[in-house]
C-alpha positions as CSV (number, residue, x, y, z in Angstrom):
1,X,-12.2,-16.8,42.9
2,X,-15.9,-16.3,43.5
3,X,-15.9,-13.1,41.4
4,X,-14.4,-15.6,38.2
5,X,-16.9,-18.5,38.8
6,X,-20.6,-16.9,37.6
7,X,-22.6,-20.2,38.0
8,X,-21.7,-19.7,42.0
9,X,-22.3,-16.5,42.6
10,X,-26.0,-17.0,40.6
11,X,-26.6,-20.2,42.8
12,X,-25.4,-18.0,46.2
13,X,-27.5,-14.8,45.3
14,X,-30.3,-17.8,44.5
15,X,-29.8,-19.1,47.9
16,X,-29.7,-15.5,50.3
17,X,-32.6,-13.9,47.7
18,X,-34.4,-17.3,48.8
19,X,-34.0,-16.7,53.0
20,X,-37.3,-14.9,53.8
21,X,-39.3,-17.2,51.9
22,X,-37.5,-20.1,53.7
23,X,-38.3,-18.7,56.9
24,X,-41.8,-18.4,56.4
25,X,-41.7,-22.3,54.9
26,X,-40.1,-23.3,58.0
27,X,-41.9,-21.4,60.3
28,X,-45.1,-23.5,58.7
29,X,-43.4,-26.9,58.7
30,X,-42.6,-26.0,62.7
31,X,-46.6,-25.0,63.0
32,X,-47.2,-28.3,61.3
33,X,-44.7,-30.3,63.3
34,X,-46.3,-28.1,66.7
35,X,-49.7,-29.0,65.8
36,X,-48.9,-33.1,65.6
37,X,-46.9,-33.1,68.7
38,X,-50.3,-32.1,70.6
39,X,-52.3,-34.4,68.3
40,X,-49.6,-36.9,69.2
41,X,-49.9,-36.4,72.8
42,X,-53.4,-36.1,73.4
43,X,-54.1,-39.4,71.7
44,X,-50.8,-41.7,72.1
45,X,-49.5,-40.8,75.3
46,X,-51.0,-43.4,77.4
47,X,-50.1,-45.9,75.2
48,X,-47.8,-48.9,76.4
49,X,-44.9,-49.4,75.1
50,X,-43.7,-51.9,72.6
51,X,-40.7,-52.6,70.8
52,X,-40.1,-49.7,69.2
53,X,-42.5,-47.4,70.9
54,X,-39.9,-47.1,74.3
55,X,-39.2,-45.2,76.6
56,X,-36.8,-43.3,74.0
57,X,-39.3,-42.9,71.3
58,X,-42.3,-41.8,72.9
59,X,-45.3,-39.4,72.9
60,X,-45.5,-38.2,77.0
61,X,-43.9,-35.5,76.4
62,X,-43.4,-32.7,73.7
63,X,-39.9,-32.7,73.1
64,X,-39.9,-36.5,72.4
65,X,-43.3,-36.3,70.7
66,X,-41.3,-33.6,68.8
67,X,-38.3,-36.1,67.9
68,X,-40.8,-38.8,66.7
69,X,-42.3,-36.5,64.3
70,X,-38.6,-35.8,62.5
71,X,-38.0,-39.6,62.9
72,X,-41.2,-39.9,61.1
73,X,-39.8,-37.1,58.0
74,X,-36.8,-38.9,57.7
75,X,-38.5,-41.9,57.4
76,X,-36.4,-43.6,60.5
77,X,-39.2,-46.9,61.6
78,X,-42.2,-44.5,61.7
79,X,-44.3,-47.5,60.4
80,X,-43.3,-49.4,63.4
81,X,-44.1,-46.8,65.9
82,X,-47.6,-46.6,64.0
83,X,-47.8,-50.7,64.1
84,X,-47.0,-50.1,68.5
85,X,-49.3,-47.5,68.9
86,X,-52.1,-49.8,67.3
87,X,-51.9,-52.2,70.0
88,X,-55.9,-53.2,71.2
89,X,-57.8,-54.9,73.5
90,X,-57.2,-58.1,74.8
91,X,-53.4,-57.1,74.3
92,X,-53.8,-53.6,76.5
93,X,-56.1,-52.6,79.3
94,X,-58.4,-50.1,78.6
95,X,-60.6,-47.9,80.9
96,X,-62.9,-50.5,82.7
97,X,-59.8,-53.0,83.9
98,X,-59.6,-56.6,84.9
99,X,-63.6,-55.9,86.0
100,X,-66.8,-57.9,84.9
101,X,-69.4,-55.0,85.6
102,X,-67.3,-52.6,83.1
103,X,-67.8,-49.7,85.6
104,X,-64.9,-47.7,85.3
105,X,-65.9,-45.7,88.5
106,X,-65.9,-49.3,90.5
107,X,-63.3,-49.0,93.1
108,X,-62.5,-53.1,92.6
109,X,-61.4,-52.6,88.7
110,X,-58.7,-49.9,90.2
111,X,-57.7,-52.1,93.2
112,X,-57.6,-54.9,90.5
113,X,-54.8,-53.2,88.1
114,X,-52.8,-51.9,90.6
115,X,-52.8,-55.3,91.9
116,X,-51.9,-56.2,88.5
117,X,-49.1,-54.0,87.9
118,X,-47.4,-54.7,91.2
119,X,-48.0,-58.5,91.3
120,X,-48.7,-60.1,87.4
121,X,-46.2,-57.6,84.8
122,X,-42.4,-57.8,84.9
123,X,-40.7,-55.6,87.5
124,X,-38.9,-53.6,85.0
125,X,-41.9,-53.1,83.0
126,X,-44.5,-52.3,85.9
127,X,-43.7,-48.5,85.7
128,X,-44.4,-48.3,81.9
129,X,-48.5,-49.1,82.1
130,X,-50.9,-47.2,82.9
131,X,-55.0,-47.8,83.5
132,X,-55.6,-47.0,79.8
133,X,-52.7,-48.3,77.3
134,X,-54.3,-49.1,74.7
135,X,-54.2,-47.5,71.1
136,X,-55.7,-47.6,68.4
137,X,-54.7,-49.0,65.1
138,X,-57.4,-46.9,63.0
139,X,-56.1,-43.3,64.7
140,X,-52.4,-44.5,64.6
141,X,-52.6,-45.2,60.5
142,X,-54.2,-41.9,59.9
143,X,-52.1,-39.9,62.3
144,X,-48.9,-40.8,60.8
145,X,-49.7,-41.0,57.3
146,X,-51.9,-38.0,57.1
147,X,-48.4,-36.2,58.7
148,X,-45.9,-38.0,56.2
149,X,-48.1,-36.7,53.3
150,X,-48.0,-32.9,54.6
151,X,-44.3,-33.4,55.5
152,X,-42.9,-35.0,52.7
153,X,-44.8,-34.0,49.8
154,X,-46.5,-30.8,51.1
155,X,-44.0,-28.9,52.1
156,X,-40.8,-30.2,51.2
157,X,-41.9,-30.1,47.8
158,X,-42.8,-26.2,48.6
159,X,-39.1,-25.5,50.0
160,X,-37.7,-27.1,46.6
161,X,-40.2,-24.6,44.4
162,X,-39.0,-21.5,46.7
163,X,-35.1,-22.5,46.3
164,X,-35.7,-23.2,42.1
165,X,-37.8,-20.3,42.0
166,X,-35.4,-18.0,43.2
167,X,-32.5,-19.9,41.4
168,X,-34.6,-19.2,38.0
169,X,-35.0,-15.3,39.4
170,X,-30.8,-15.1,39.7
171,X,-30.4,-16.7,36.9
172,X,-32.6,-13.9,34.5
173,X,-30.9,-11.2,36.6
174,X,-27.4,-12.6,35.5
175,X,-28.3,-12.9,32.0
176,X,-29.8,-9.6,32.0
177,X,-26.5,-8.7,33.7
178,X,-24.4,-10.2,31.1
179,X,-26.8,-9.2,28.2
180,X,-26.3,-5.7,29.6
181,X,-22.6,-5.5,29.6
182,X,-22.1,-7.7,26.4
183,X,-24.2,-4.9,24.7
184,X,-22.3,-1.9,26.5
185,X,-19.2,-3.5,25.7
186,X,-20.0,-3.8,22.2
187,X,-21.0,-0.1,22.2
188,X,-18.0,0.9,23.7
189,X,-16.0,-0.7,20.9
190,X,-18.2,0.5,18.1
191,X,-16.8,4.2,19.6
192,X,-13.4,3.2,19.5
193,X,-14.2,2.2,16.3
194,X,-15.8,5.1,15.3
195,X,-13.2,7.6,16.8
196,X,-10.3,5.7,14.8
């Protein structure tokens, strides 16, 4: 049946002529997805958590800092993640504490938040803060829109050029091909014609 219908056989020779320049698109969306998932750690992963920034949705580790970055490409509440991971001062405690000297070496301002974490915040959310949980809104707007530009426009707009590319290369190659055997075929039957 494949043989009969020419439009899929150009659009599967389109797709499988297409396969190493996929890979190597892919292999830089991954690089690209790898690179933010460090970014993502090394800034947001102190953060406290909000309401959508949980504990399922989260940058302390890679694998989830991994899954927020394909929530983000899909488009799945990225822009509320961003709006939890700007949480600042007075709504987060940053390095100095509950202290008035601001010395973040000062023994009192680490004796102070732990005696807030086990004392003032809600049981089940005492394990969730740490002594720096605050974020920033400036960092958090240009981390995820700087990375939903590259994804999205960048390069999934460069895995639709490889695919019509290619699709434009199989489809000269079958006219070619049916060029070709239209003009052998008409050859063919000018000998007949001539041997008659």
């Amino acid at each position: 049946m494949i043989k009969r219908a020419r439009g899929i056989q150009v659009m599967i020779s389109a797709v499988l002529t297409a396969l190493p320049a996929l890979f190597n698109v892919f292999s830089l969306l991954f690089l690209t997805f790898f690179v933010y998932a460090i970014l993502g750690m090394t800034l947001f992963g102190n953060v406290r958590y909000g309401e959508f920034y949980n504990n399922h949705a989260n940058f302390r580790n890679f694998g989830q800092s991994m899954l927020i970055l394909f929530r983000t490409v899909t488009g799945e509440s990225w822009n509320y993640i961003m709006k939890d991971l700007s949480v600042e001062a007075p709504f987060c405690a940053d390095w100095n504490g509950p202290t008035s000297n601001g010395n973040p070496a000062d023994s009192t301002a680490t004796e102070a938040w732990y005696y807030y974490t086990l004392t003032v915040a809600p049981y089940s959310q005492q394990k969730y803060y740490l002594m720096n949980d605050c974020g920033s809104a400036f960092l958090a707007k240009l981390y995820f829109i700087s990375f939903y530009v590259i994804s999205n426009y960048a390069m999934m707009n460069l895995f639709v050029a490889v695919i019509l590319d290619n699709f434009a290369f199989a489809v000269n190659v079958d006219l070619a091909f049916i060029k070709d055997s239209t003009y052998n075929s008409q050859q063919q039957n000018s000998e007949l014609s001539s041997m008659a």
